[in-house]
N, C-alpha and C positions, 0 to 999 in steps of 0.2 A: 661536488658533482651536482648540476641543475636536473630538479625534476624533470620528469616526460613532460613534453606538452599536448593538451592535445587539443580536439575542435576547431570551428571554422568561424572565419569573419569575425564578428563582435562577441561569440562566444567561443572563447579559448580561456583553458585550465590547466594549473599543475595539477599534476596527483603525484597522491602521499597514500601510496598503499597501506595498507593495514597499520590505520592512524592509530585507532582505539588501542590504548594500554592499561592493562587493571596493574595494580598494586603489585607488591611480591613475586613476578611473571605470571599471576592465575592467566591461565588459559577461558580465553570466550569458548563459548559453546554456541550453538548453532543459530547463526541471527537472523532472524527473522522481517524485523522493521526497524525502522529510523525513522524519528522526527523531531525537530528542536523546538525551546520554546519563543517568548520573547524578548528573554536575555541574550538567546541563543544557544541556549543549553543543550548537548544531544542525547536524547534518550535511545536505548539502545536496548531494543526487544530480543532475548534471546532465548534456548529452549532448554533453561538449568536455573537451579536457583544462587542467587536473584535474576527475577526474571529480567527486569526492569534498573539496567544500570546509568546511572546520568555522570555523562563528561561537561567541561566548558570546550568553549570554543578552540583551546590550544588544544584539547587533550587531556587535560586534567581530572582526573577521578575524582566526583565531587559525593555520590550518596549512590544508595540502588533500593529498592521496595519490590513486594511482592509475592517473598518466599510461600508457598504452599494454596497460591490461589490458583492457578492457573494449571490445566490438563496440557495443552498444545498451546502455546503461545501463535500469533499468527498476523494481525493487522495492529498495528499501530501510529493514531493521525492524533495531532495537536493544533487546536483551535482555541485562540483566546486564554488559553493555558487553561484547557483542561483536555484530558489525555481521553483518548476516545480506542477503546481496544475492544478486538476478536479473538474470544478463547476456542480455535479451531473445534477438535476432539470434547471440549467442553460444552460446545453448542448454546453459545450465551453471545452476547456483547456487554460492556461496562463501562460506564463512564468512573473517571479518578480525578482530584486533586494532584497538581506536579506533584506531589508527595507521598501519595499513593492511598488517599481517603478514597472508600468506597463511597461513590456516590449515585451509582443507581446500577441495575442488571436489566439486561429483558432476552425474557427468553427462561429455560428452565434449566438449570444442570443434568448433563447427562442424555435431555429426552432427544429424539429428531424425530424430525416428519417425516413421514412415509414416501420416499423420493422410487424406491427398487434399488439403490445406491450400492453395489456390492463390491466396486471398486474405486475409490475414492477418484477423481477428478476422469476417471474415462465418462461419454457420451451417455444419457442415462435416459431411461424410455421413458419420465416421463418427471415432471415439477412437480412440486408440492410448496406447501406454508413456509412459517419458520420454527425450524431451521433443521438446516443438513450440512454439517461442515462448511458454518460459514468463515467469511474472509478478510472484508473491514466496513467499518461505521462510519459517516462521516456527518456532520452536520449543513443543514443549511441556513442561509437568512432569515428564511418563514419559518422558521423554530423546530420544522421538523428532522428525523436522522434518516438518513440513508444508509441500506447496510448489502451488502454484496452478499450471495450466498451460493457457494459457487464449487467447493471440492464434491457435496453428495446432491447437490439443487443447480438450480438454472433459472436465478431468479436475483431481480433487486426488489429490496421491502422497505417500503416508506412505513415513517412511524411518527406518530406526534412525540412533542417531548416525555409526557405522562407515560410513553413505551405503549401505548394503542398502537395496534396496526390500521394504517390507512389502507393501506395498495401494496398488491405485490403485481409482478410482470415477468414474459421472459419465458421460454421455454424448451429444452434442448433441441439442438439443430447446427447446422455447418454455414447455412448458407443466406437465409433470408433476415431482414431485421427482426428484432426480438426473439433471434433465437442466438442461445447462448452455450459455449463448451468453457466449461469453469470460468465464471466470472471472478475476477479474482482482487481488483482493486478499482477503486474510483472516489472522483473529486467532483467538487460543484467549480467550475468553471466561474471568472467575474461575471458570466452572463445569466449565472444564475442557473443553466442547464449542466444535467449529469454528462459525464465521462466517464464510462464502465472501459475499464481494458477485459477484453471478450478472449482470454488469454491465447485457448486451445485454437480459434478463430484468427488468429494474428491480427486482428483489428480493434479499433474501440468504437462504440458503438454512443450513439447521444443522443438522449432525453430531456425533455422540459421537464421540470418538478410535478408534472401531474402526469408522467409517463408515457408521454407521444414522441414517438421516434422520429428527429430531426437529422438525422444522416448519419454517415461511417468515414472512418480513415483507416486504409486499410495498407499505404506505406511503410509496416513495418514488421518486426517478427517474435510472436508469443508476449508481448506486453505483460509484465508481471507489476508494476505498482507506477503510479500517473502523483504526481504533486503538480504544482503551479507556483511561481515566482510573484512578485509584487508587481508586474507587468501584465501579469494572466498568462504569461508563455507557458507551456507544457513539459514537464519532462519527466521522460519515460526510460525506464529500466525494461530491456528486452533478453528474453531467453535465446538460447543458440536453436536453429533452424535445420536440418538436413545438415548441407557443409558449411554453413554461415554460421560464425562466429557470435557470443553474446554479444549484445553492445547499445548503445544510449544514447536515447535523441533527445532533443530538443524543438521543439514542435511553436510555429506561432499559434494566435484564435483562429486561423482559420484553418490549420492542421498541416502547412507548408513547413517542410525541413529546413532548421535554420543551422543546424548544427547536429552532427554524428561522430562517434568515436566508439571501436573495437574497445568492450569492457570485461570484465568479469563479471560473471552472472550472478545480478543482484537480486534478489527477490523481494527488499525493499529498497528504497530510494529516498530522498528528499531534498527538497533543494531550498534554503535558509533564506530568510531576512537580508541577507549580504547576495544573494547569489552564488552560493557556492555549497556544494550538492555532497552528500552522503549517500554509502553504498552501504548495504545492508547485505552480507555476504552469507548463503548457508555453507556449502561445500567447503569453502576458509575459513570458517568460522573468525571472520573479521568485521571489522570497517575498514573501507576506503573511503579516505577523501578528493575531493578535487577544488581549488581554490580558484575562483574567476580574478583574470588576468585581463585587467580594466588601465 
């Protein structure tokens, strides 16, 4: 029996529902993120120990790291092959070795800034520092991190590598630029500017690396984690809307739909070296994949 297909034009995919398989039937627990390396290896963030399980590309269970570090597991992006995470409830970020060497923290365990935060990702009267139930890290070219902070704050926080903080921005609101309702995941685009998905906003919002708001795309619904392909294309994992269905675009550099497809609600995403995208499933506690059909 042939896989579903799905998407439009030059981007169309099988999917292989609930790819990921452990050992002995152990059951996933609740996944969080996805990201591969550049073997292609998929690492697969979940909310149990290990935190941190890596398949290859077929499927195959290769190692997992992690046990006992992490409070809330919650972003996870791979750059250069090194693994760049958000310990939600922990209020940290950490960079790792594919292997799971600590190699730096910033931020404190345990402490938050003083956001008024009394219910995690609703509208909050007012931003603070870092951090308050942040959400992911990302690196840029100029050697600094970027990190989303977005369940208890309403803010992106630039950092040198050292973990200084340069800049933060962003402040709760519905409606004008730099105001944010849980910021919850972002990418450095080839052009070198931020891509915040502005989640609770339904749009994504974009910055230069020195924090000047360069416009919005506001085409889609609840944006929960944004990657980028080796073309710079976009693609985004959306949460379900009123009576709209979850589901997943694919977005050019200038923020035009080149591709959409009815998904299940991924809260992480990512889409490979090859072009072919992983679904970070909580509610499933799965992966799904989708294979591009070239």
């Amino acid at each position: 029996m042939a896989n579903e297909l799905v998407g439009q034009g030059d981007y169309k995919f099988e999917y292989y529902p609930d790819w990921a398989v452990l050992p002995n039937n152990e059951a996933l627990g609740t996944v969080s993120a996805v990201a591969t390396d550049s073997n292609n290896n998929v690492y697969v963030f979940q909310r149990k120990d290990p935190p941190v399980l890596v398949f290859d590309e077929t499927g195959t269970f290769l190692n997992s790291w992690g046990n006992g570090i992490f409070v809330s597991p919650h972003g996870l992006y791979i750059e250069d092959d090194i693994v760049y995470i958000t310990d939600r409830e922990g209020q940290v970020a950490l960079r790792f070795t594919l292997d799971g060497k600590p190699l730096q923290i910033i931020g404190e365990h345990g402490v938050s800034s003083d956001t008024g935060c009394e219910i995690p990702g609703e509208l909050l009267s007012r931003a603070s520092g870092p951090f308050n139930l942040p959400t992911e890290m990302v690196p840029h070219p100029n050697g600094d991190f970027y990190i989303a902070d977005g369940y208890g704050n309403a803010r992106i926080h630039r950092f040198t590598s050292d973990g200084e903080l340069v800049k933060s921005w962003g402040k709760p609101g519905k409606v004008e630029p730099f105001e944010f309702h849980l910021p919850h995941s972002l990418i450095i685009g080839q052009d070198g500017n931020i891509y915040l998905c502005d989640r609770e906003n339904s749009r994504i919002q974009i910055f230069s690396p020195d924090g000047d708001h360069l416009g919005m795309w506001t085409d889609m619904q609840r944006p929960l984690d944004i990657s980028c392909d080796s073309d710079g294309l976009f693609y985004i994992s959306e949460r379900p809307e009123e009576d709209k269905p979850p589901q997943f675009s694919i977005l050019s550099k200038s923020g035009d739909v080149l591709s959409r497809w009815p998904c299940r609600s991924a809260h992480g995403s990512w889409v490979d070296q090859k072009g072919d995208i992983y679904l970070g499933l909580t509610a499933e506690k799965s992966v799904d994949k989708y294979v591009r059909v070239r």
